[in-house]
C-alpha positions as CSV (number, residue, x, y, z in Angstrom):
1,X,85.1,116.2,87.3
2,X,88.1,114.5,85.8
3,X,87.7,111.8,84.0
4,X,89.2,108.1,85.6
5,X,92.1,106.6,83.3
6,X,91.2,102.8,83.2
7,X,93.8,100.3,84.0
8,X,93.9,96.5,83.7
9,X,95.8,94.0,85.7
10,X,99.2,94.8,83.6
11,X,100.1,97.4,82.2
12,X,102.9,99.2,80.4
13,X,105.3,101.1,82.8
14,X,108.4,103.9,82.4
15,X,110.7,103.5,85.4
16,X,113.0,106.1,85.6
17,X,116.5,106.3,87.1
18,X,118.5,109.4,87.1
19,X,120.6,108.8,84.2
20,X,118.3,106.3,82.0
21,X,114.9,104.8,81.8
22,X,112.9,101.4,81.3
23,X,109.8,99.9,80.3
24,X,108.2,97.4,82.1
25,X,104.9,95.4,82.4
26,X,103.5,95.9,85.6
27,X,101.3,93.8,87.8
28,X,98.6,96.3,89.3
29,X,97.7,94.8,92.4
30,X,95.2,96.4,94.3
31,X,95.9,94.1,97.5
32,X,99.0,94.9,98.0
33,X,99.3,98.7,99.8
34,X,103.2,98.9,98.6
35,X,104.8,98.6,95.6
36,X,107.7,96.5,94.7
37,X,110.2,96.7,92.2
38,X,112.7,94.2,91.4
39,X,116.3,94.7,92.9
40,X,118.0,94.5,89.6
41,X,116.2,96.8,87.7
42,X,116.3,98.9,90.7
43,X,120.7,98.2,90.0
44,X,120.2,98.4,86.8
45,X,118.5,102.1,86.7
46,X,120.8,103.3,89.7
47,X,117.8,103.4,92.0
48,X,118.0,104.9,95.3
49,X,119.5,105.2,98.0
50,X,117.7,103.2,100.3
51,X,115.3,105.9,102.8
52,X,114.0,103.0,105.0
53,X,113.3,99.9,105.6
54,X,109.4,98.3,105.5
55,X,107.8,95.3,107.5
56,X,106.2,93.6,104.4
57,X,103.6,90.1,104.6
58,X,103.7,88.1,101.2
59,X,102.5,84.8,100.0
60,X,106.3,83.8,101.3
61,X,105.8,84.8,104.6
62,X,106.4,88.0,106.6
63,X,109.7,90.2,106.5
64,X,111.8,93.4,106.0
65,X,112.5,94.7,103.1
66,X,114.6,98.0,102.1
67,X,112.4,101.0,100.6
68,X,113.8,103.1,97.9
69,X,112.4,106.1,96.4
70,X,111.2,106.0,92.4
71,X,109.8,107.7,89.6
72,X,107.1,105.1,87.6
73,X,105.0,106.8,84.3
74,X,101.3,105.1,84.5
75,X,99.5,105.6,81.0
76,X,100.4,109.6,80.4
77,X,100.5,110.0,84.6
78,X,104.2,110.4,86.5
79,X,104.6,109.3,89.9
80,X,107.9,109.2,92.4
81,X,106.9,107.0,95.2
82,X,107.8,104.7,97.2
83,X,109.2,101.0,96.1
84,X,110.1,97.9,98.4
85,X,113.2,96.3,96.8
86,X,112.5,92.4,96.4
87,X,114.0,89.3,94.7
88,X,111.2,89.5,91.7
89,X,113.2,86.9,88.9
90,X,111.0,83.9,89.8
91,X,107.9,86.0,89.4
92,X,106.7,87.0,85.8
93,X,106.5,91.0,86.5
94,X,109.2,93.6,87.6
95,X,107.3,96.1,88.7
96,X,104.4,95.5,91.2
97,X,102.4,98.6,91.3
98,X,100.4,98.7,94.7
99,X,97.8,101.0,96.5
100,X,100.4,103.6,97.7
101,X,100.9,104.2,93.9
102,X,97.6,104.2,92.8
103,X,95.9,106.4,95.2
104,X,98.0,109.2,93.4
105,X,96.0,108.7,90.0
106,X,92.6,108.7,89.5
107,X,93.0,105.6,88.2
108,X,89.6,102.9,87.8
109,X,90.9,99.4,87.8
110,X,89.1,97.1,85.4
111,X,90.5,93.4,86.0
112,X,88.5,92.4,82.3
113,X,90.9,95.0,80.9
């Protein structure tokens, strides 16, 4: 049996474009079943291109977003995945790492952490 890596409700993340990478705190978010990632660091890194587009309900209400494919390192664990792109400079993290994400690791989310 492996043994689960623990993660908090931030965390230190590697997002990686083709050409460069970034670190980022992450908001783990267990409620949300996509991630997000902000549209420029997603610019920024070269992200993309966009594979398709996602109906997506928020505290701001409901709409579409575009869905780019990503790779994200998680403690010593790399992911690609899919990312929503969203307007994320009023909000305090970059990265929003959801349950499509986490269900890759065998992660044990600790919200004390």
């Amino acid at each position: 049996m492996t043994e689960k890596i623990v993660l908090g409700p931030l965390e230190n993340v590697i997002v990686y474009g083709d050409d460069k990478s970034k670190k980022a705190v992450a908001r783990i978010d267990t409620g949300a079943s996509k991630s997000s990632i902000d549209v420029s660091l997603a610019s920024e890194l070269q992200l993309g291109p966009i594979v398709k587009t996602s109906k997506i309900r928020s505290a701001s209400g409901k709409g579409v977003r575009p869905v780019i494919k990503a790779k994200v390192k998680i403690k010593n664990k790399t992911f690609t995945g899919l990312f929503t792109l969203a307007t994320r400079e009023h909000m305090n993290y970059k990265v929003l790492i959801g349950r499509n994400i986490l269900k890759k690791g065998d992660f044990l989310i600790d919200p004390k952490k």
